[in-house]
Each structure stands twice: as C-alpha cells, then as structure tokens.
C-alpha positions in Angstrom: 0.0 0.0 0.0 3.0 2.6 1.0 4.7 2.1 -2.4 1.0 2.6 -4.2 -0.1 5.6 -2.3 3.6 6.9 -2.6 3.5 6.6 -6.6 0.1 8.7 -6.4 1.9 11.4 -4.3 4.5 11.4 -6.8 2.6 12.0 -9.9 0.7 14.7 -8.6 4.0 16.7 -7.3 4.9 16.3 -10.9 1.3 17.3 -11.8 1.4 20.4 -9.9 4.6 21.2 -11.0 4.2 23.6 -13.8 3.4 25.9 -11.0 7.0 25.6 -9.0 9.1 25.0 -12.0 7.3 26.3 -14.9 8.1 23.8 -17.4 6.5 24.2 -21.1 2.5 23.7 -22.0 3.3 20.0 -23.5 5.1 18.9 -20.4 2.3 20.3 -18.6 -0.3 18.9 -20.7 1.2 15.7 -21.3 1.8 15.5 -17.1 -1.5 16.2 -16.9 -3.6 14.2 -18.6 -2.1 11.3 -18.1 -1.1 11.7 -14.6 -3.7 14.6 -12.8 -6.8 12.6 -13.8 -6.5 9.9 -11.4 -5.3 12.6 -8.6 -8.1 15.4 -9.3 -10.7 12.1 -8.5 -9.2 11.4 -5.3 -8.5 14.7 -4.1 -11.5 16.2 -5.0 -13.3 12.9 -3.1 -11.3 14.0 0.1 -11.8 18.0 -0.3 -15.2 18.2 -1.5 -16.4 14.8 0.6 -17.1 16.7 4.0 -20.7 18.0 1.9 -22.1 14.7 1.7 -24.1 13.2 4.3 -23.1 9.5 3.3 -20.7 7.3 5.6 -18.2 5.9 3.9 -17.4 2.0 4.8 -13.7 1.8 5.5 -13.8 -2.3 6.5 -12.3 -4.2 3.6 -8.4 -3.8 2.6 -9.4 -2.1 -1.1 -11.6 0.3 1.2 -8.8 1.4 3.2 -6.5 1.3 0.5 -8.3 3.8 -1.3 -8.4 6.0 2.2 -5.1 6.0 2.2 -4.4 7.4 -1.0 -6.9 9.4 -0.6 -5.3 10.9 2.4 -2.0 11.2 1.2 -3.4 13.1 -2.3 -5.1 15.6 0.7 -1.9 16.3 2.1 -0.3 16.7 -1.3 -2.4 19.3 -2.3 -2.4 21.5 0.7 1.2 21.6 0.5 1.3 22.6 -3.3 0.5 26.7 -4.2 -2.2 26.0 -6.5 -5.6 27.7 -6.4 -8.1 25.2 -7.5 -12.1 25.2 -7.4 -13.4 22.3 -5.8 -17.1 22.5 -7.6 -15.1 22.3 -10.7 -13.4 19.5 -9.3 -16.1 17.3 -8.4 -17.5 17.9 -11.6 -14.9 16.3 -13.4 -14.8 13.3 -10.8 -18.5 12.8 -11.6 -18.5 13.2 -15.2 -15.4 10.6 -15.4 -16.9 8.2 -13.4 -19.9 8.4 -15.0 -18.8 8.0 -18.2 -20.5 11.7 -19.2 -19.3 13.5 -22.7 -16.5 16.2 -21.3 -17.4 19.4 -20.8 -14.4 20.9 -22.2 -12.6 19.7 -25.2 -8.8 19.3 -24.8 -7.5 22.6 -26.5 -9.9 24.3 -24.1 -8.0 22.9 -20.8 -4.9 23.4 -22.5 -5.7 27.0 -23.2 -6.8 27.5 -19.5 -3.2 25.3 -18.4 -1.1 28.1 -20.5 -3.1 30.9 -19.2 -2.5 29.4 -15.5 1.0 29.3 -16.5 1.3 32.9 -17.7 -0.5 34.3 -15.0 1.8 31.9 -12.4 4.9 33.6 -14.3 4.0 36.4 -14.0 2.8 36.8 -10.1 6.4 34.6 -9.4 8.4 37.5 -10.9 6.2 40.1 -9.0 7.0 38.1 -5.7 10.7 37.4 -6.8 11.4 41.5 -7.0 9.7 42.1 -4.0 11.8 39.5 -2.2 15.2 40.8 -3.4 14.5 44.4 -2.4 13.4 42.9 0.8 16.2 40.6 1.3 18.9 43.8 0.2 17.2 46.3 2.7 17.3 43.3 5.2 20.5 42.5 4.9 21.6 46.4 5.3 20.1 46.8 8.5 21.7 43.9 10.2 24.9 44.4 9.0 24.4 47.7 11.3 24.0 45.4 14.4 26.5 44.7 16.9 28.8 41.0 16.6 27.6 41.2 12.6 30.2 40.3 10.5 30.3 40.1 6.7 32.6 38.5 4.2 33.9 39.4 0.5 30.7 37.3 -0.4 28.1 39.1 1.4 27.5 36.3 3.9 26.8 37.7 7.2 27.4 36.2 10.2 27.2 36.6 14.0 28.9 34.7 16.8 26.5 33.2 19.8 29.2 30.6 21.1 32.6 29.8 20.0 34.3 26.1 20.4 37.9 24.8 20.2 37.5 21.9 17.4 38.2 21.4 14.2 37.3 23.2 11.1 36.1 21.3 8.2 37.4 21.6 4.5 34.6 21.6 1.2 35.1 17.5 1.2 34.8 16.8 4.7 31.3 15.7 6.1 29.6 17.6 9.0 27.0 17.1 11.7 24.9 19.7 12.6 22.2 21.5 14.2 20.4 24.7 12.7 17.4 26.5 12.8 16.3 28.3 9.4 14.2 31.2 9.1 13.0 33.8 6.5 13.7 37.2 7.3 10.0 37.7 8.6 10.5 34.8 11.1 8.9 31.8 9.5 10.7 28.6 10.4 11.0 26.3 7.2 13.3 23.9 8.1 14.6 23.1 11.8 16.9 19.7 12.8 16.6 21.9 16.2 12.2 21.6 16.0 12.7 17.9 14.9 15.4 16.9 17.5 17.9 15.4 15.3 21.3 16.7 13.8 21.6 16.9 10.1 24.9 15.0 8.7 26.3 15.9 4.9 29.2 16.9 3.1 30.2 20.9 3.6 30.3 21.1 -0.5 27.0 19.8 -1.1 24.6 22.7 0.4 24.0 25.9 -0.4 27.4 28.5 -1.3 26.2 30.5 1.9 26.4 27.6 4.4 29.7 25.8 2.5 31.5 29.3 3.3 30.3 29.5 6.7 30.8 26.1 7.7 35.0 26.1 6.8 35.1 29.7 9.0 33.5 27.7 11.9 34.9 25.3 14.7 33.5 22.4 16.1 31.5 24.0 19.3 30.5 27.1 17.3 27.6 28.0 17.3 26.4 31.3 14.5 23.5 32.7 13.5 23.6 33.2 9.1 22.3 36.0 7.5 22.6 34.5 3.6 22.0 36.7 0.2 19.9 35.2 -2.2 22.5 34.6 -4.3 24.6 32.3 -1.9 21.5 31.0 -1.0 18.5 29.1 -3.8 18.6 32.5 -5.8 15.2 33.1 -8.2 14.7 29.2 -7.8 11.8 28.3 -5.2 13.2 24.8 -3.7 10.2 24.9 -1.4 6.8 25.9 -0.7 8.4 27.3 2.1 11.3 29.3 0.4 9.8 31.9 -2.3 12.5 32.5 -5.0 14.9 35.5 -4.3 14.6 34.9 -0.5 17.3 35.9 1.6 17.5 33.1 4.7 18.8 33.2 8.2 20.0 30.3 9.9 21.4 29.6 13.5 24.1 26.8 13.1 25.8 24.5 15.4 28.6 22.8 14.3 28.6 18.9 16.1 31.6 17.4 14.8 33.4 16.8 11.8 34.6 13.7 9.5 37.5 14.0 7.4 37.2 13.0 4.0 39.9 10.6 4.1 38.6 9.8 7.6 38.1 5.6 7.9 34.9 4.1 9.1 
C-alpha cells in the first residue's frame, strides 16, 4: 500500500509542478492528462467529501486502500500553491466516473493550463522582485548590528558561542544542528524543532552555508544572514522558500569527519 499511495503522491507533485518550475505547455499537458486525472478524483473525493451526508465503509483492505491514497493526495495538495475550485473539481470526478461526454474539449484545458502558467509567471516574478528588495534592505540593516560580521561574499554572520575543534574543508562531512528562518520569522526547516542533527558533506549545500561552515569550529555556534544569491537565488526549492529569498540560519557545528577519515 506505501509504495502505491507513494507513486500517487508522486505523480501529482509532478502534476502540480508547472506551478513551482514552470516547465513548457506540453510537459504540462502531457503530465496532466495522463497523470492529474487519477489525482483530481481522489482529491476532490477528500476536499469536496465533507458536503455529503453518506458514511463511507472503511472495513475491507481495497476500502482502506483507497483512504489511504486518498489521504496522502489531501496532504499533497495542501502543500502545493495551486488555487483550484473544488465544484469544478467534483464535476470532473463525476462526469469521469460516469462515463458523461466532457465538458471541455482538450484545447480548451490546455488553453486554460497556459493561461495558469502565464499568470503563475508572472505573479512569481512580482513576488521574486519584491523578495530581493526585501532581502537587500534586510540585509543592510543587520549588518548595522552589533557582533555582525560580513565576508567578500556578502555572507553575514554573528557569533552566539565559540568552540575549540576542528574546522572542516569543502570534502569533509559535517553534523549539525540549525534553525532556518526567513527574514520575517517563519521557520522552514529546523533539525533543532525535529530533534535530530543533520549530517552531509560541507560542498554539497548551499554556497552560503559551504562558506560559513570552513570559518567555523566544532562548538561554534552562528547565526547566518545568507544573500539570495549564496542561498536558492530566483529558484523556489520549497513551498516554504519563495524564490529571491534571503535566509537566516542559526548553526551549530557537532563534529566533523575528514574526507579521508576511515569508518
């Protein structure tokens, strides 16, 4: 059942990802109707289910099955930027399940996708300038505050606690803690929140955090002010991150293995 309801989630992340990544109308059409189908049933069964009265049976293994995808496609969809009408939805599930003649012919939904699209584009690159200009007046202002620090890069940094380890080179591998922020507060990502350390090679992350982490000691503990452009620049990696966004980390360095380092 995992792998099933996995391979669901999947093909609606690629589904909805004309939105994220923007790729071309006949990736997004060709995503979609072979793939979106199948998750606009579910989904819309699990949005748009609360207005009917009828109890579903969830006692055989096909019942719960189909619950469980159902679930997953839920929490898919609230996690993807996508403005969607549910009576539209429903309509669709209906009319597919049914068997009904489609409403709308297929260069009609591939005329709305690529108006989606342009609209998307555009409101991105809105956001995206706002973000920088935010990110640069940001990033002025706490370069005025005491302990800040900057490099030749534009990384900013501030000291909370200093250790007496080691210092890691791009190859080694590090163990860490850290607490990431946008510059209006919101926590998107947190080893701290989840209570485990995060362990990977100091070249494999973000320019911003490679930098930091060979100016750093084992013990140290520093809050990062990153640019955009040391950080995901106009990319959007997440949900969480808008593109342009200028993050702020507090990292402690745990430990680090050398590259050559057996074991």
């Amino acid at each position: 059942m995992e792998i099933i309801v996995e391979n669901v989630k999947i093909a609606w992340m690629k589904g909805g990802l004309f939105v994220n990544n923007l790729l071309n109308l006949e990736k997004i059409t060709s995503l979609t109707m072979r793939k979106l189908p199948l998750v606009a049933l579910i989904s819309a069964a699990v949005l748009v289910g609360c207005n009917s009265e009828k109890e579903v049976a969830l006692e055989s293994n096909v019942d719960k099955m189909s619950y469980g995808i159902g679930m997953s496609m839920a929490r898919s969809v609230k996690g993807q930027p996508i403005e969607l009408n549910n009576d539209a939805l429903l309509a669709g599930l209906k009319d597919a399940l049914e068997d009904k003649e489609a409403r709308l012919d297929e260069p009609a939904i591939r005329e709305a996708f690529a108006a989606v699209r342009e609209e998307q584009m555009e409101k991105q690159k809105v956001e995206s300038e706002a973000a920088l200009q935010k990110g640069a007046d940001f990033l002025v202002e706490n370069a005025k505050k005491e302990g800040v620090k900057a490099t030749e890069s534009g990384l900013q940094y501030e000291v909370l606690a200093s250790g007496e380890g080691a210092s890691p080179e791009a190859t080694d591998t590090v163990e860490v803690h850290y607490h990431g922020t946008l510059i209006d507060g919101s926590v998107f990502d947190s080893s701290v929140e989840r209570g485990s350390p995060a362990k990977f090679p100091v070249n494999r992350v973000i320019s911003g955090w490679t930098e930091a982490l060979q100016l750093m000691k084992v013990g140290d503990k520093w809050r990062l002010t990153i640019p955009a452009d040391l950080a995901y620049g106009a990319q959007s990696p997440s949900p969480k991150i808008p593109a342009n966004s200028t993050l702020v980390f507090e990292v402690e360095l745990l430990n680090v293995e050398k590259a050559n380092q057996e074991g």
